[in-house]
C-alpha positions in Angstrom: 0.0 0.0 0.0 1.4 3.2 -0.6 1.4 6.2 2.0 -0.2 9.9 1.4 2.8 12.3 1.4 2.9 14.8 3.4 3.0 17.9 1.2 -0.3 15.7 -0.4 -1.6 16.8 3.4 -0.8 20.7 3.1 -2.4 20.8 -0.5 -5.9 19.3 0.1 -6.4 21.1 3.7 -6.5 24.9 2.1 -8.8 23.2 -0.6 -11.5 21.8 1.8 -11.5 25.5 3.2 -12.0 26.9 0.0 -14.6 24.9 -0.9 -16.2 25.0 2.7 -16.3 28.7 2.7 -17.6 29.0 -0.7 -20.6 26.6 0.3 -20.8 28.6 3.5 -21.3 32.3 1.3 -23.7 30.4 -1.2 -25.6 29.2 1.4 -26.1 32.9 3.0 -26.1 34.5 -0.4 -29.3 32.0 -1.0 -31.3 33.0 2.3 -30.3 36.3 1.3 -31.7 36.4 -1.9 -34.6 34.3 -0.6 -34.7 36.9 2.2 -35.3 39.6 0.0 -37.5 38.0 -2.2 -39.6 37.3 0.1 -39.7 41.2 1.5 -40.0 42.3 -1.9 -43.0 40.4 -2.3 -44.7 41.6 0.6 -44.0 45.1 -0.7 -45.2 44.6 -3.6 -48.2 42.9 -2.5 -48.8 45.9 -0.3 -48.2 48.3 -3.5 -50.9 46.6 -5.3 -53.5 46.5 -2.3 -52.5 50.3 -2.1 -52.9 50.5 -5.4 -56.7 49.0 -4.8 -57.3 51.6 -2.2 -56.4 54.3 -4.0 -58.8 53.5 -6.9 -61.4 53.2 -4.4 -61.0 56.8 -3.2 -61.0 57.8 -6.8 -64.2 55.9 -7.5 -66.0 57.5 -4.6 -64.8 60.7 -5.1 -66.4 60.1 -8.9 -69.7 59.0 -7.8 -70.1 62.4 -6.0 -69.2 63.7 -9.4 -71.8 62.3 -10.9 -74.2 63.6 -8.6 -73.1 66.7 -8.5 -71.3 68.2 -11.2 -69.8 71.1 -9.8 -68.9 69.0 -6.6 -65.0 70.3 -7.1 -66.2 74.0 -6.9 -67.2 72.6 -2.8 -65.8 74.6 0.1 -68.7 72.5 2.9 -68.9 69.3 3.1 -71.1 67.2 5.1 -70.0 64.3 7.2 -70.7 61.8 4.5 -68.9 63.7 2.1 -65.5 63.2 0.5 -63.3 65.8 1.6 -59.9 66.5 -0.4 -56.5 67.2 0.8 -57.7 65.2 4.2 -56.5 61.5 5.3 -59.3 59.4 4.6 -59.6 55.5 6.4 -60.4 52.7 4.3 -61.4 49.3 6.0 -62.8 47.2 3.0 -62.8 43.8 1.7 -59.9 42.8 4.2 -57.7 45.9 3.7 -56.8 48.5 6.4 -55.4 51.6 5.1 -56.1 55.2 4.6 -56.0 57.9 1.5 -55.2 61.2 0.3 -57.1 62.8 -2.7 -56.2 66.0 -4.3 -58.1 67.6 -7.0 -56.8 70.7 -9.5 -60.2 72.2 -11.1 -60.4 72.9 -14.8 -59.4 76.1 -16.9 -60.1 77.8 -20.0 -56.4 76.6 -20.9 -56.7 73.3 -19.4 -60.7 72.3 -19.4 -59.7 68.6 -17.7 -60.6 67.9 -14.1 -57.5 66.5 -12.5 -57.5 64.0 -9.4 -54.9 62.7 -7.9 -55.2 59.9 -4.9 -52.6 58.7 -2.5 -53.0 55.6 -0.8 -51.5 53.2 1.7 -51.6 50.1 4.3 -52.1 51.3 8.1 -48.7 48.4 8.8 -47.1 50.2 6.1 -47.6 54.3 5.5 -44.6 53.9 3.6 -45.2 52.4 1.0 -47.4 54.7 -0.4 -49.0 54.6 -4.2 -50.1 57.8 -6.1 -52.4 57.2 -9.0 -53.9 60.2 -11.3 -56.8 60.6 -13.7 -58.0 63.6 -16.0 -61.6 63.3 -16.5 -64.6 65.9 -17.9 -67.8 65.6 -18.2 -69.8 65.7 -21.5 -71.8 68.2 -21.7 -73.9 69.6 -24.8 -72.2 73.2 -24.3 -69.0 72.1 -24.9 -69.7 72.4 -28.6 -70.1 75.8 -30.1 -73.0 74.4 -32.6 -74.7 70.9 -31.8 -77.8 69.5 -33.3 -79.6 66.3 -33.6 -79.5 66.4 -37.3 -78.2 68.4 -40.1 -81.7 69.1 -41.5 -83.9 72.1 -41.6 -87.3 72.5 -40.2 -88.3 71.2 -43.8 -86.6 68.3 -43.9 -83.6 69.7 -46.3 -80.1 68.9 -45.8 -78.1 71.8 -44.4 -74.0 72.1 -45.9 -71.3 73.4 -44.6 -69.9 75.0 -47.0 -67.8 78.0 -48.8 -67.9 81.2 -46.7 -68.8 79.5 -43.1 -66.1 79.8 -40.2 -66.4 78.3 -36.8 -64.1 79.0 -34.1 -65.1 76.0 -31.4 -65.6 72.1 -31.3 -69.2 71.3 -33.7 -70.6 68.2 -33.0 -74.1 66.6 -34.9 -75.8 63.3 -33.8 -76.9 63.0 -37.2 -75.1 62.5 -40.8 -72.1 65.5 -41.5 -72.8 67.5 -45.0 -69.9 69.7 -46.3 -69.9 71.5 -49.8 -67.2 73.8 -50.8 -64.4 75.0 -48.6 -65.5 75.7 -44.8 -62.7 76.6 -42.2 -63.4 74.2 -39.1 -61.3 75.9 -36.6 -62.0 73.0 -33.9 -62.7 70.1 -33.1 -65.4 68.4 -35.6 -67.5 65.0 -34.6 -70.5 63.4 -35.7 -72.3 60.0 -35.0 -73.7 59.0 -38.5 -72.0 59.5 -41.5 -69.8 62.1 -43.2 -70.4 63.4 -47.0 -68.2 65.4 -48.5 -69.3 66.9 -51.7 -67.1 66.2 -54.7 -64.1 68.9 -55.5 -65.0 70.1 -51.7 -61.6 71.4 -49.5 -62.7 72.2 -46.4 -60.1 73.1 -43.5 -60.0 71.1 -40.4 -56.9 72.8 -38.3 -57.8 70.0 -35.8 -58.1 67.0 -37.3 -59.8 65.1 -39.7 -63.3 64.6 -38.3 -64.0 62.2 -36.2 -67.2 60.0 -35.5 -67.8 59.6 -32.1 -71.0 58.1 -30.0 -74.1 60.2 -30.1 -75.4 62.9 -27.3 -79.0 62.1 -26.4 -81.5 64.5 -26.2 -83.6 64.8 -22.9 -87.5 65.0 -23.7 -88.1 68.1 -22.4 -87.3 71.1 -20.0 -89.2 69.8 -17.1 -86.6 69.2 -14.6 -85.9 73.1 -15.0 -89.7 73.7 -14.3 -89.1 72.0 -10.3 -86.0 73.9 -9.9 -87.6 77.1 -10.4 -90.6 76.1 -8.2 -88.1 75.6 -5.6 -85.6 78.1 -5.1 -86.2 80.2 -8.3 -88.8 81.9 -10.5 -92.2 80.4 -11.6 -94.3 82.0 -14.1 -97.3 80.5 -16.1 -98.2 82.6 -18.9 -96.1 84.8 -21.6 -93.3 86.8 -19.9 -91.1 89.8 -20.8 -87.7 90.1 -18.7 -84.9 92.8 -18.8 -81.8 92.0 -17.5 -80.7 95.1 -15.6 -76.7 93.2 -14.2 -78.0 91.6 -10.8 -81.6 92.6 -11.2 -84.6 92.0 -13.6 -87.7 93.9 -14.6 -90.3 91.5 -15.2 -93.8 91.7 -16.9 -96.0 88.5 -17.1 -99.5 87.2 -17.5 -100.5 85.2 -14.7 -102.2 82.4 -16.6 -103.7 81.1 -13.4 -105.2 84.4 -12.0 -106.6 85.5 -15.5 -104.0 89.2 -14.8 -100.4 91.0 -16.1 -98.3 91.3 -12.9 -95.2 93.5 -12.7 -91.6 93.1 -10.9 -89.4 96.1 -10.9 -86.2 95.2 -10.1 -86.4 92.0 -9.1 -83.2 90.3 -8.0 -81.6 87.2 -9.6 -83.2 84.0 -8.3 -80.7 82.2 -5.7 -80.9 78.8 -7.4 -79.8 80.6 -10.6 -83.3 79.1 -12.7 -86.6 80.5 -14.7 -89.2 78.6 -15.7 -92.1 80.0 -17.9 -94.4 77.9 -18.0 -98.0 77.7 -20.4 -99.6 76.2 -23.5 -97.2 74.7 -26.3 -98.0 75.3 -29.8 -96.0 76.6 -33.2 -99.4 77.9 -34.6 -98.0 81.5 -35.9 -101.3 82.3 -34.8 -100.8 82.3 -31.0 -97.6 83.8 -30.6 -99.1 86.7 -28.9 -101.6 84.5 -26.4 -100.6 85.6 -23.0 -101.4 81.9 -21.7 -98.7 81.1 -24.5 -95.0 79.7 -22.8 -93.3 82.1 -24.4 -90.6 84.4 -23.3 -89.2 88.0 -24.8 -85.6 88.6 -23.4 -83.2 91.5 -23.6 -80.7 93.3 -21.5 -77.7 92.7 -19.8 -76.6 89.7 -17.0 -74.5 90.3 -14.4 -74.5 86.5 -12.7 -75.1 83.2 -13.2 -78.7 82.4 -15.1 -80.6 79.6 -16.7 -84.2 80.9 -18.5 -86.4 78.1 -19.8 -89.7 78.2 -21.8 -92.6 75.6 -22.5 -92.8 77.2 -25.7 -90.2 79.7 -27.3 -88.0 82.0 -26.5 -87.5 85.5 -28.3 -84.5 87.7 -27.7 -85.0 91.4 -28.3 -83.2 94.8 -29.3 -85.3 96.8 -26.5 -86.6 96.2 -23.3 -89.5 93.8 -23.7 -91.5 95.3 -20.7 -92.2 98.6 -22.2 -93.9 99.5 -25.3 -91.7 99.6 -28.2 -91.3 103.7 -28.5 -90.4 103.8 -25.3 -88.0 100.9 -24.8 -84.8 101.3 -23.7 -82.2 100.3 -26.5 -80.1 97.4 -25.9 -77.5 95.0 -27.8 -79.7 91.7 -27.5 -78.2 89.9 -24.6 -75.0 90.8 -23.2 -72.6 89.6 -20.2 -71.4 92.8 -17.8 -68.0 91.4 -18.3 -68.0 89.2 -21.8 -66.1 86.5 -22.2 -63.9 88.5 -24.4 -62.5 92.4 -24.7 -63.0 94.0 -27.8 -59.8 93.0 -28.8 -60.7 89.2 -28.6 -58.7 88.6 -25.4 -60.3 86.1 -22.9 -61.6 87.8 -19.5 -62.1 86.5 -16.3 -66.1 86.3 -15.5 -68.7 84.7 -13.6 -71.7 85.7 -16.1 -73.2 82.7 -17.8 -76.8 82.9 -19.0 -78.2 79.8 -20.6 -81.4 79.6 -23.0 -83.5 76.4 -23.3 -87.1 76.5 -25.0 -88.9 73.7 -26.0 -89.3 75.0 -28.6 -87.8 77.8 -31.0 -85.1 80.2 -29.7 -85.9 83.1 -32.3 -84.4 86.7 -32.4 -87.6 88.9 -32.5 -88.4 90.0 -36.4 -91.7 91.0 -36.2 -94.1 93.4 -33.9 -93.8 93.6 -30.4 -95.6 92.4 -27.3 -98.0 94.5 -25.5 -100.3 94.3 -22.7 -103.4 96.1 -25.2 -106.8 94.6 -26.2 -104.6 92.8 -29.2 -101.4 91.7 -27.3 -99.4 93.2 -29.4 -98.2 96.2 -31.1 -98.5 96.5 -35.0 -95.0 98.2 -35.7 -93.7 95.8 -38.4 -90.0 94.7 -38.4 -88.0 95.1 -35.3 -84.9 93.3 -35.6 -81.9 95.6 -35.1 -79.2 96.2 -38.1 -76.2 94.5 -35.5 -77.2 92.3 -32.7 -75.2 90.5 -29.7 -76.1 87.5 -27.9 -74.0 86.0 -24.7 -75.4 82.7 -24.3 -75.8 79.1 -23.9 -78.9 78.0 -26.4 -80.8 75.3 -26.3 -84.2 74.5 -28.3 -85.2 71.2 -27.6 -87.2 70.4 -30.7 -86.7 72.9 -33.0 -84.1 75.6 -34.1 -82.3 78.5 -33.6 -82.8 81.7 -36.2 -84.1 84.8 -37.3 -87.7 84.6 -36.8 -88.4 85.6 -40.8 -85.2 84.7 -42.1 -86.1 84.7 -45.6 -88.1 87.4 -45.4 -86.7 89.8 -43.3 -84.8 92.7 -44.7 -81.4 92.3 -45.2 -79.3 93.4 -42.0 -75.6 93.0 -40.5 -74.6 90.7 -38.6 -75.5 88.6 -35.4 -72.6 88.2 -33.0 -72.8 85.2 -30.1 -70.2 84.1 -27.6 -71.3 80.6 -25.8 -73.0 77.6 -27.3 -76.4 76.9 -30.1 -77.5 73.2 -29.6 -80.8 73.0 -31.5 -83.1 69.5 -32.9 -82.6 71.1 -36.7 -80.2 73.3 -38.2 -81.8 76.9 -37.9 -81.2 80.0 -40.1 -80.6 83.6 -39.5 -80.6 84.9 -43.0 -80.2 83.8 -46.3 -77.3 84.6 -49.2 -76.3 84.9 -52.7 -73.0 83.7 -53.4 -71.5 85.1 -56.4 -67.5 83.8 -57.8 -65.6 86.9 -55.7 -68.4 87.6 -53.2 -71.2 86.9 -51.0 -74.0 89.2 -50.6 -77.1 88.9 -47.9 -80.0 88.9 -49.4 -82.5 88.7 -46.3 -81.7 88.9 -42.2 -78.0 88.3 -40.9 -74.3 86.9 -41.4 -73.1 85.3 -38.2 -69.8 85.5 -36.0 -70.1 82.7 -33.9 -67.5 82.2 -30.9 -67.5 79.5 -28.5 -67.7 80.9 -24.4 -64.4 78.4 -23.6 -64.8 78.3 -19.8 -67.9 75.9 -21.4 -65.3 73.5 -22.0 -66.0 72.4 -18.1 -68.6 74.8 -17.0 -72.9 75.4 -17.9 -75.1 77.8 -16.5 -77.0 76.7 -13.7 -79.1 73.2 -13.9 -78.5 73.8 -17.9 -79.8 70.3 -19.4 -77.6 67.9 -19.4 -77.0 64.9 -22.2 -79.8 61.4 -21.4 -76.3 59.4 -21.4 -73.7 62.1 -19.9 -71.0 60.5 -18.0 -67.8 61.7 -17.0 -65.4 60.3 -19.4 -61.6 59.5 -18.1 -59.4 61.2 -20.7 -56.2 59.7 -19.2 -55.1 57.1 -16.3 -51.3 57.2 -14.5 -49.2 55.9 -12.3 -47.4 58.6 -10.2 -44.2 58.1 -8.0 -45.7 58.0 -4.5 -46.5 61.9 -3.3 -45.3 63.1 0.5 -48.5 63.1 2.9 -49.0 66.1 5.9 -48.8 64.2 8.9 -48.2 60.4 7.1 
């Protein structure tokens, strides 16, 4: 047998070492990594139960949204309320934690309500996760022109064509019709189909248009009629108002009491709403009937206001409460402080009137009411040469226009900062458009300017799309945001 020398000894023993010491550090380098895995699953874990709580707070701060509107604009809140920029406890479906929701309002530059939430476990307030949504809800203002369909009150197809300009978002539920070369400043949508007539080239500095799911029409202006039984102004019969800034003249019929009433200087109502109620009917023959749900309107608005008729609504040159010789002069409807300087600039106000008639929303052509034997006074055409409207319209089932738009003489122009949504494309005045020109032949050319603060805002209660919803324009994760007090 042979014999293991000894230098065979002094190599193998620093070997077994080696090898001993290498186990040894794989062994802890193992329960170290398993170590951490393990803690890095829990925190993640945690991250993604945070990450459940903070789209809860989110969610409930959404369904207050969609209950109120203007629920960001809060400065009270009641117990059950959601109150931002305030630690909120969350113990639900086996999690323990707490939130933090923050909330930047919309602007005329930014029209997007943005909410951010911050949420955590109660074991672990470090290991926070921030999550952010911009969101706005649609609204039927938010368009400078709307309608239902792109026909007339005869059933013909309205273009948009050569010579038209809009400087806001349109939008139609019905089928789009363009002919010649229009200059779509905006945003342009429509739910059925788009027709372009052949050698057309419009301009669309936005985009190409885009067909999106349609707004739905509410049946009526009903729900106005409680609010104004409530906390604002009822009237049942044909009513003249002039706006005189945080006050109101008012002259009515009251249909149920067989007598004219008057209200001199009557201030705003305090839930912002009008309603006029009384009998519904297009019959040109009862325009004048003081039990007729008509309103004449004129002045200027200082405030936030929503009229609404059962029948129409006609906006006026003059006060409507006095007889036409002695009316005071106006522009039509104007805000104290427009939405714009005369340069075009955007100013900061809180004036917002909105219009909504069941029916028609006309600009006064022809005579002028009166509280006589006859209703009215005989004094022909009465549409002034220029006229200004600040408003949201709204006719339910019919149009927007000149009352007499083809026949009317032929005048200037009609100016309107806001929003027209209408059932059928209305007219204001009719044209002959020549090769180098384009001459009015009867009633007005129009400037029409979209009001941008309603790109998130409406005048009070103003009716609201059947399938409105607010609409999450974009979802993010956000590194986790330092909490007061957390």
């Amino acid at each position: 047998m042979k014999r293991m020398s000894r230098d065979n000894f002094g190599i193998a023993l620093p070997i077994v070492v080696i090898i001993a010491s290498v186990a040894t550090l794989l062994a802890f380098t193992v329960a170290l990594v398993v170590q951490n895995q393990s803690v890095s699953n829990i925190k993640y874990a945690g991250q993604n139960k945070a990450l459940n709580i903070a789209e809860a707070g989110i969610a409930r701060y959404m369904w207050h949204l969609n209950k109120d509107s203007q629920y960001y604009k809060k400065e009270e809140y009641s117990r059950d309320e959601l109150r931002p920029n305030a630690i909120v406890e969350f113990n639900q479906d086996g999690y323990s934690g707490a939130y933090y929701i923050q909330v930047e309002p919309p602007t005329t530059n930014y029209p997007l309500l943005t909410i951010r939430c911050t949420a955590w476990l109660i074991e672990d307030p470090s290991n926070r996760v921030t999550i952010q949504i911009k969101t706005r809800k649609k609204e039927f203002v938010q368009s400078v022109y709307g309608s239902d369909n792109e026909f007339n009150t005869e059933g013909k197809r309205v273009y948009w064509a050569t010579g038209d300009e809009v400087y806001g978002p349109i939008h139609t539920n019905g089928d789009l019709y363009i002919d010649g070369n229009p200059i779509f400043h905006n945003k342009v949508t429509y739910s059925g189909k788009l027709n372009v007539a052949y050698g057309s080239r419009p301009v669309y500095e936005e985009g190409i248009p885009q067909k999106v799911a349609p707004l739905t029409f509410p049946p009526s202006n009903s729900q106005l009629k409680t609010h104004a039984k409530i906390n604002g102004h009822y009237y049942n019969g044909r009513t003249c108002i002039y706006l005189k800034g945080s006050s109101m003249d008012v002259l009515t019929f009251d249909g149920d009491k067989g007598e004219w009433k008057r209200y001199n200087n009557r201030p705003l109502p305090s839930n912002g709403v009008i309603y006029v109620d009384g009998t519904e009917t297009q019959d040109p023959r009862y325009k004048w009937d003081t039990y007729m749900g008509n309103v004449f309107i004129s002045g200027t608005l200082k405030g936030r206001l929503t009229i609404a008729a059962a029948n129409n609504i006609y906006i006026t040159a003059k006060d409507p409460t006095d007889s036409y010789r002695n009316a005071q002069p106006t522009r039509g409807i104007v805000y104290n402080t427009p939405a714009f300087d005369p340069a075009g600039n955007e100013q900061q106000t809180d004036d917002m009137l909105g219009l909504v008639a069941n029916g028609f929303v006309r600009i006064l052509e022809q005579d002028w009411p009166s509280t006589s034997y006859w209703n009215y006074e005989w004094v022909g055409n009465v549409a002034p040469y220029k006229i200004s409207i600040h408003a949201a319209i709204f006719a339910l089932n019919w149009s927007f226009e000149l009352e007499n738009y083809n026949s009317a003489p032929a005048l200037d122009t009609v100016y309107l900062v806001g929003a027209i949504t209408q059932k059928y494309r209305g007219a204001v005045g009719t044209y002959y458009s020549g090769s180098y020109n384009k001459k009015v032949v009867s009633g007005y050319k129009k400037v029409y300017r979209h009001d941008p603060r309603m790109a998130y805002d409406t005048p009070p209660h103003f009716l609201e799309p059947v399938n409105a919803g607010w609409e999450i324009i974009d979802w993010t994760k956000l590194p986790p945001e330092d909490i007061p007090g957390v």
